[in-house]
N, CA, C and O atoms as CSV, one atom per row, in Angstrom:
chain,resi,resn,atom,element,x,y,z
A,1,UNK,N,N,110.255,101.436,130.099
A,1,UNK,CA,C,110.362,99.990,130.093
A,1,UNK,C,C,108.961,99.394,129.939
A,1,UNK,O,O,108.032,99.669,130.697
A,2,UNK,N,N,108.890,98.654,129.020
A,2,UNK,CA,C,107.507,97.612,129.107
A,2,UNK,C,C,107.191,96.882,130.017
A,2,UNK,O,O,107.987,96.263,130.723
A,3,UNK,N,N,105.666,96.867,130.134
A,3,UNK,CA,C,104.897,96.518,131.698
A,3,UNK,C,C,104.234,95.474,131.010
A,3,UNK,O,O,103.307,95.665,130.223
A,4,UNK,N,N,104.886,93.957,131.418
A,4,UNK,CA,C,104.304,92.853,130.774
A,4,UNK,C,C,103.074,92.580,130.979
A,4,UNK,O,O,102.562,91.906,130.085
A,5,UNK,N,N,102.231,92.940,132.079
A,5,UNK,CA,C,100.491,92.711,132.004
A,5,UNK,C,C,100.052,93.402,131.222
A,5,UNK,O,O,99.135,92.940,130.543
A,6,UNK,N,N,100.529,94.878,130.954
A,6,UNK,CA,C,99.582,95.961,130.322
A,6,UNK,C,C,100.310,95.197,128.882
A,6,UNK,O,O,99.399,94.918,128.103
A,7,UNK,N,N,101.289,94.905,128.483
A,7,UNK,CA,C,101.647,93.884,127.405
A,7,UNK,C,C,100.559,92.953,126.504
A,7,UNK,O,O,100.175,92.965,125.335
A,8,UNK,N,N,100.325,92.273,127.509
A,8,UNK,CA,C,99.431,91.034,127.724
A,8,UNK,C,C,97.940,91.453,127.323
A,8,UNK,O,O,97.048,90.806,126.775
A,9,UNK,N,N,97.982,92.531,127.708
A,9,UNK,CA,C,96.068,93.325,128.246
A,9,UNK,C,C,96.233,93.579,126.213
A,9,UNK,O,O,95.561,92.860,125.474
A,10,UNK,N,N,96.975,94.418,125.761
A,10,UNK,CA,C,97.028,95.078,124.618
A,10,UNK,C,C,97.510,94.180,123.948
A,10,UNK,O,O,98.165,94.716,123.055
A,11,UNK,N,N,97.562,93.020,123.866
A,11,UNK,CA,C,97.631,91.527,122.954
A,11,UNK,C,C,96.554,90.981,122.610
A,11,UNK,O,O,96.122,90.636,121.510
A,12,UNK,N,N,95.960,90.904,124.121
A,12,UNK,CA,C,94.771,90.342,124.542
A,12,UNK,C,C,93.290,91.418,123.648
A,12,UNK,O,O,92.515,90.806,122.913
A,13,UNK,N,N,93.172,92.426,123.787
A,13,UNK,CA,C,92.478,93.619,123.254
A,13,UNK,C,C,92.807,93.620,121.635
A,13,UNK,O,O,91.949,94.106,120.898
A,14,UNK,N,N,93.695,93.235,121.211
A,14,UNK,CA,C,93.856,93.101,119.508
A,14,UNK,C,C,93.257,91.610,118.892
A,14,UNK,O,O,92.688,91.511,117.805
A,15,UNK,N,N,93.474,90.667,119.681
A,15,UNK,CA,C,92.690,89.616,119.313
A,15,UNK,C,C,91.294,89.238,119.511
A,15,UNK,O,O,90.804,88.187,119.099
A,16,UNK,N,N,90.605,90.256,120.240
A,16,UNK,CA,C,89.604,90.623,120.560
A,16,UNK,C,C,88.758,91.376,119.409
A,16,UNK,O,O,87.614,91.191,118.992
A,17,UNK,N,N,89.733,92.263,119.071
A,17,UNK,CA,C,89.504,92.797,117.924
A,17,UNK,C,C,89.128,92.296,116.789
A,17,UNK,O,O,88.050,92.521,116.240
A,18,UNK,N,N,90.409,91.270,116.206
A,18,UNK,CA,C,90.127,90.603,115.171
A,18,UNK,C,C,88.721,89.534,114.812
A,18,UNK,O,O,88.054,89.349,113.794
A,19,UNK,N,N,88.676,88.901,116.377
A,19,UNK,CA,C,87.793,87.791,116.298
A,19,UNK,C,C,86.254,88.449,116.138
A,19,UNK,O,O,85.507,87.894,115.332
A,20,UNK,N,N,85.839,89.424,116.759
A,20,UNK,CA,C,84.965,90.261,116.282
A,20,UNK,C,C,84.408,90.752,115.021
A,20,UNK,O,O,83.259,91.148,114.827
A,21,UNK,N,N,85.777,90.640,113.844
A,21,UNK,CA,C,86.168,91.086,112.899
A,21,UNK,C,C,85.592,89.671,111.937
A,21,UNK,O,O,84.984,89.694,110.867
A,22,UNK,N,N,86.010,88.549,112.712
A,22,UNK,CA,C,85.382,87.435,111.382
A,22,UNK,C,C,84.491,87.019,111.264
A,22,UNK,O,O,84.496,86.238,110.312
A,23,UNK,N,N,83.101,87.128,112.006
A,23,UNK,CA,C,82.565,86.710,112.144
A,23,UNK,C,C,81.399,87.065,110.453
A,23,UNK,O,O,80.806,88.142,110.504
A,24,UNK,N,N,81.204,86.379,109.412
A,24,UNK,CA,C,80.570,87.404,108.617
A,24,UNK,C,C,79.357,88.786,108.771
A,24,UNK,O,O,79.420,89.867,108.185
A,25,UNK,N,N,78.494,88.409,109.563
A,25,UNK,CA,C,77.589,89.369,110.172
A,25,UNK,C,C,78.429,90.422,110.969
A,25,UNK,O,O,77.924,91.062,111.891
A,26,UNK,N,N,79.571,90.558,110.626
A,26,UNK,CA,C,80.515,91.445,111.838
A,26,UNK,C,C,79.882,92.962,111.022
A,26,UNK,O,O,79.807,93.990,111.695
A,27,UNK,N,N,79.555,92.963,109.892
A,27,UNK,CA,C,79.627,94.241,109.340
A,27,UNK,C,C,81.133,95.105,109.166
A,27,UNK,O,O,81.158,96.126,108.478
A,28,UNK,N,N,82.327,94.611,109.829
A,28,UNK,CA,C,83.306,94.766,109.922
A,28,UNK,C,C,83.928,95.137,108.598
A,28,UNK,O,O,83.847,94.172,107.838
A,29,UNK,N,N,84.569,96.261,107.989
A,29,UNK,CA,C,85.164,95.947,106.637
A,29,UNK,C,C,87.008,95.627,107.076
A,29,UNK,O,O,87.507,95.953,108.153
A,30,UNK,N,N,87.602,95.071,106.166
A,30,UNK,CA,C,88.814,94.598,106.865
A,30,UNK,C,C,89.927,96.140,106.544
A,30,UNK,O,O,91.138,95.981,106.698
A,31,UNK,N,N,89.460,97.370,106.163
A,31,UNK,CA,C,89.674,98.582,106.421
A,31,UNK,C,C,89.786,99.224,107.466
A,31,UNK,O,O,90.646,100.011,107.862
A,32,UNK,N,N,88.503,98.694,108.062
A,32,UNK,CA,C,88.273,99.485,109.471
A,32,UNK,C,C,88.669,99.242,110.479
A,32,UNK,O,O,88.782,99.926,111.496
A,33,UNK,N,N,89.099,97.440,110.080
A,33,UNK,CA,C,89.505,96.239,111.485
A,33,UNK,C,C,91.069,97.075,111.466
A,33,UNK,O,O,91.484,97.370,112.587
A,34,UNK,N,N,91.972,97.479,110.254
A,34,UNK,CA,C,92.716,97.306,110.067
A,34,UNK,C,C,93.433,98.617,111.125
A,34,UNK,O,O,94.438,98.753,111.822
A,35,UNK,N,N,91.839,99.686,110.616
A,35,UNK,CA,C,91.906,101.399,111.849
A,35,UNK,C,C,92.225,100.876,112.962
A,35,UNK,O,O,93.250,101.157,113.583
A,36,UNK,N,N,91.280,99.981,113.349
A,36,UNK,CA,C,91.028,99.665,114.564
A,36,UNK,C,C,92.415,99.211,115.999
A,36,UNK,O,O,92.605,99.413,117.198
A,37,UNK,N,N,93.080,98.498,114.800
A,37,UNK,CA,C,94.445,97.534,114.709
A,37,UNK,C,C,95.901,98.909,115.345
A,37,UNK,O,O,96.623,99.074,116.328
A,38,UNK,N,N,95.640,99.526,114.112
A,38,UNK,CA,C,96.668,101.028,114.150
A,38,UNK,C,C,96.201,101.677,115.431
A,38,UNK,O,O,96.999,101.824,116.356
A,39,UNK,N,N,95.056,102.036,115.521
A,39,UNK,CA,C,94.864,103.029,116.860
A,39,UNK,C,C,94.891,102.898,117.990
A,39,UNK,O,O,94.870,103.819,118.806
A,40,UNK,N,N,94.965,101.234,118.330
A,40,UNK,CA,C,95.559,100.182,119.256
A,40,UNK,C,C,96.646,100.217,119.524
A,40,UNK,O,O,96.954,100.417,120.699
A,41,UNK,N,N,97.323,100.092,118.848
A,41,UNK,CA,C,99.128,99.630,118.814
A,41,UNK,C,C,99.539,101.062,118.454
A,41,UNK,O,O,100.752,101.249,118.355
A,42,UNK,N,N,98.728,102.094,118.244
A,42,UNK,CA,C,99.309,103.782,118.032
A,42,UNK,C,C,99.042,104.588,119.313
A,42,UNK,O,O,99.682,105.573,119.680
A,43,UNK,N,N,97.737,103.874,120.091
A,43,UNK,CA,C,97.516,104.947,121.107
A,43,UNK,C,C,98.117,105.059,122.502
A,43,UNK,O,O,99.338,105.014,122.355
A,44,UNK,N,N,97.938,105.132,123.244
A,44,UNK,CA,C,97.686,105.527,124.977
A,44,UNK,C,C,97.811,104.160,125.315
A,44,UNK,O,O,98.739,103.991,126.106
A,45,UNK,N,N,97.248,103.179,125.022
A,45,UNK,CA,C,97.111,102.074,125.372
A,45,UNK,C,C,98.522,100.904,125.611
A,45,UNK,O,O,98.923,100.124,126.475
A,46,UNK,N,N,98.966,101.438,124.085
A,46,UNK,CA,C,100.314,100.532,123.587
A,46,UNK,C,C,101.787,101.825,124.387
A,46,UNK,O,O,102.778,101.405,124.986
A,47,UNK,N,N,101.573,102.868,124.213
A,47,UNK,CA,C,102.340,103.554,125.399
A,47,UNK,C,C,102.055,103.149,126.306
A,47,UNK,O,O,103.169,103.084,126.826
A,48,UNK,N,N,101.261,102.696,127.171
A,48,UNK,CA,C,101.377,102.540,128.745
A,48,UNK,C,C,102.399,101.327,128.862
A,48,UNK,O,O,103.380,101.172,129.589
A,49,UNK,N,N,101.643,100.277,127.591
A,49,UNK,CA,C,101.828,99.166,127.425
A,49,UNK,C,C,103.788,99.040,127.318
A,49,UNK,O,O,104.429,98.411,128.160
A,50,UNK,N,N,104.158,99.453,126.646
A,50,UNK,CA,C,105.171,99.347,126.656
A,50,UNK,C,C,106.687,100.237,126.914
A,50,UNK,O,O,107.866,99.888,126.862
A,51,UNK,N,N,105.927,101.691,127.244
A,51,UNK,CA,C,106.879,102.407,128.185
A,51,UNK,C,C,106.816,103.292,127.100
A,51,UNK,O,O,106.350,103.200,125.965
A,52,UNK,N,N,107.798,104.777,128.153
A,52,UNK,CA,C,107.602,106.091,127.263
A,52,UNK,C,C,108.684,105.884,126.219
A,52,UNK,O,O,108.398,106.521,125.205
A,53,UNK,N,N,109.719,105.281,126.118
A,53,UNK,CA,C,110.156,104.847,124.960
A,53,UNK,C,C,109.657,104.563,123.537
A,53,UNK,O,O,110.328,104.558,122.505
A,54,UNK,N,N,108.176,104.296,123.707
A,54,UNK,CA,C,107.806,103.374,122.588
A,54,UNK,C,C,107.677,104.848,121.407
A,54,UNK,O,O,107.347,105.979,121.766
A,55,UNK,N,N,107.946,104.536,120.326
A,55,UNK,CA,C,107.628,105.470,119.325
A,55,UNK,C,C,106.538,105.756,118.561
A,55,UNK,O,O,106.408,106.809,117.938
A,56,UNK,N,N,105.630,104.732,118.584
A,56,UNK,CA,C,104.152,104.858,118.247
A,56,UNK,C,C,104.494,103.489,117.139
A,56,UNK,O,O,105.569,102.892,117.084
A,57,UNK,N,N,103.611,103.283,116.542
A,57,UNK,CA,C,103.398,101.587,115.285
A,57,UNK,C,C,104.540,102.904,114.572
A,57,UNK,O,O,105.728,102.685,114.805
A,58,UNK,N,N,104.277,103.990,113.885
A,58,UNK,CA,C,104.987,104.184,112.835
A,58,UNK,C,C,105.956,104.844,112.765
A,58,UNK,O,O,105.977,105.921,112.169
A,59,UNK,N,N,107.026,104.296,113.404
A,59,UNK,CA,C,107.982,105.346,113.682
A,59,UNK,C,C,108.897,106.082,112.115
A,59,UNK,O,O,109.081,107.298,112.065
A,60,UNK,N,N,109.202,105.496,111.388
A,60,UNK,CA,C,109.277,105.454,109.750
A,60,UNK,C,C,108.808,106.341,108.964
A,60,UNK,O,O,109.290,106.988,108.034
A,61,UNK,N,N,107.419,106.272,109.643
A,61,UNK,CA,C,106.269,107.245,108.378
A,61,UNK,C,C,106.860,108.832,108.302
A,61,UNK,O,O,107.119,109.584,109.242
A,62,UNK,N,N,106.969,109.050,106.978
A,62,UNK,CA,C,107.017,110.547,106.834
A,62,UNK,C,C,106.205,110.795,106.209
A,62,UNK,O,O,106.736,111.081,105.135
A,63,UNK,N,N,105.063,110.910,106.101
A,63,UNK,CA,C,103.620,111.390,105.742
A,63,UNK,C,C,103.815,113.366,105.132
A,63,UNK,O,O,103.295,113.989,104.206
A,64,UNK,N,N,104.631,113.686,106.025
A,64,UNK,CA,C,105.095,115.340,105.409
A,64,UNK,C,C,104.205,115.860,106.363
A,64,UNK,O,O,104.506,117.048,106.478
A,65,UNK,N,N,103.107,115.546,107.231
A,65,UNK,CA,C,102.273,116.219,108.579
A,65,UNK,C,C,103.213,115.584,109.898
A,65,UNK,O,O,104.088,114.731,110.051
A,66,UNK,N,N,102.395,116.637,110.797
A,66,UNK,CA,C,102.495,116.442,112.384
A,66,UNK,C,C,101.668,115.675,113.427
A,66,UNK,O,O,101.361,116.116,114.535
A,67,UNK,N,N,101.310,114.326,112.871
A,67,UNK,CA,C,100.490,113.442,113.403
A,67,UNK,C,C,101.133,112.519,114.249
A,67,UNK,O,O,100.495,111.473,114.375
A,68,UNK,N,N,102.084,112.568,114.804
A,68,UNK,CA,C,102.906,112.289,115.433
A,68,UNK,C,C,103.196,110.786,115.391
A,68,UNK,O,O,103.078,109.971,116.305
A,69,UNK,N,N,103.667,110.568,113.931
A,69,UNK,CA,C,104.063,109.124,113.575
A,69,UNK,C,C,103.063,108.137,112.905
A,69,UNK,O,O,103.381,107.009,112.528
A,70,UNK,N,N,101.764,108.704,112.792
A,70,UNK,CA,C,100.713,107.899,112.455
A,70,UNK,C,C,100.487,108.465,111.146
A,70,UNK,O,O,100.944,109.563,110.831
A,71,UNK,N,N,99.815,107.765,110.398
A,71,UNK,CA,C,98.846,108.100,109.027
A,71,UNK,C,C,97.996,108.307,109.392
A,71,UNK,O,O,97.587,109.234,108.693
A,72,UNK,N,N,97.102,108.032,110.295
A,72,UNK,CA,C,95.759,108.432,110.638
A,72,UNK,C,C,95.348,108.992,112.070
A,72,UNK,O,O,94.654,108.203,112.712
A,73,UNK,N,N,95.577,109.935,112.559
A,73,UNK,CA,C,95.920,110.986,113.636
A,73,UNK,C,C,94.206,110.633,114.065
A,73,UNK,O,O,94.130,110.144,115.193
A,74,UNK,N,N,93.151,110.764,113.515
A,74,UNK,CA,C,91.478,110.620,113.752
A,74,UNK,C,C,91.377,109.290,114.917
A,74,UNK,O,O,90.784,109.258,115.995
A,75,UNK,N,N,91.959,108.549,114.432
A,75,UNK,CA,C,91.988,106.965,114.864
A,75,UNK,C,C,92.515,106.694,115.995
A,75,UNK,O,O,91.969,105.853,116.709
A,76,UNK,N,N,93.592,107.289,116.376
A,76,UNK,CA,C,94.697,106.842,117.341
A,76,UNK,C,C,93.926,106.470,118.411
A,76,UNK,O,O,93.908,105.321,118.851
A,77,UNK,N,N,93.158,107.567,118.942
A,77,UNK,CA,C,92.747,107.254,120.390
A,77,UNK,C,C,91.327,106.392,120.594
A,77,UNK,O,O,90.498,106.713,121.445
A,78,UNK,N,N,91.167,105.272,119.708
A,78,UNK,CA,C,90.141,104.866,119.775
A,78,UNK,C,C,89.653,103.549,120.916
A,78,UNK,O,O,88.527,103.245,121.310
A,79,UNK,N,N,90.927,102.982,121.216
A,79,UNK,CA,C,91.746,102.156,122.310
A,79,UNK,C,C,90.514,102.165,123.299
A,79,UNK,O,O,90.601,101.617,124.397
């Protein structure tokens, strides 16, 4: 079951993200914001966040590997 603070926290932590992201001097490419975005809402973080239910952002992806739902397995735990 989802834990509406840790909800809130991992809402709060993605818009954090982004705004970081616009600033032009961010050095930011909107590639990396985008890693950044996935490994958030893919990792540890967005599981706590919303219970062992959750399936990861990609539940869909058949990539043909064992990355366990993600395209980018490197990234996940960057949270």
């Amino acid at each position: 079951m989802a834990d509406k603070e840790k909800m809130k926290q991992l809402i709060w932590d993605c818009q954090k993200d982004i705004a970081a992201y616009l600033p032009p001097e961010s050095d930011i490419s909107e590639h990396e914001l985008l890693q950044i975005l996935i490994a958030r809402l893919d990792g540890s973080q967005a599981k706590e966040a919303l219970g062992d239910d959750w399936p990861g952002w990609w539940p869909d992806y058949d990539g043909g590997d064992d990355n366990g739902g993600s395209p980018a397995p490197h990234d996940r735990e960057m949270a």
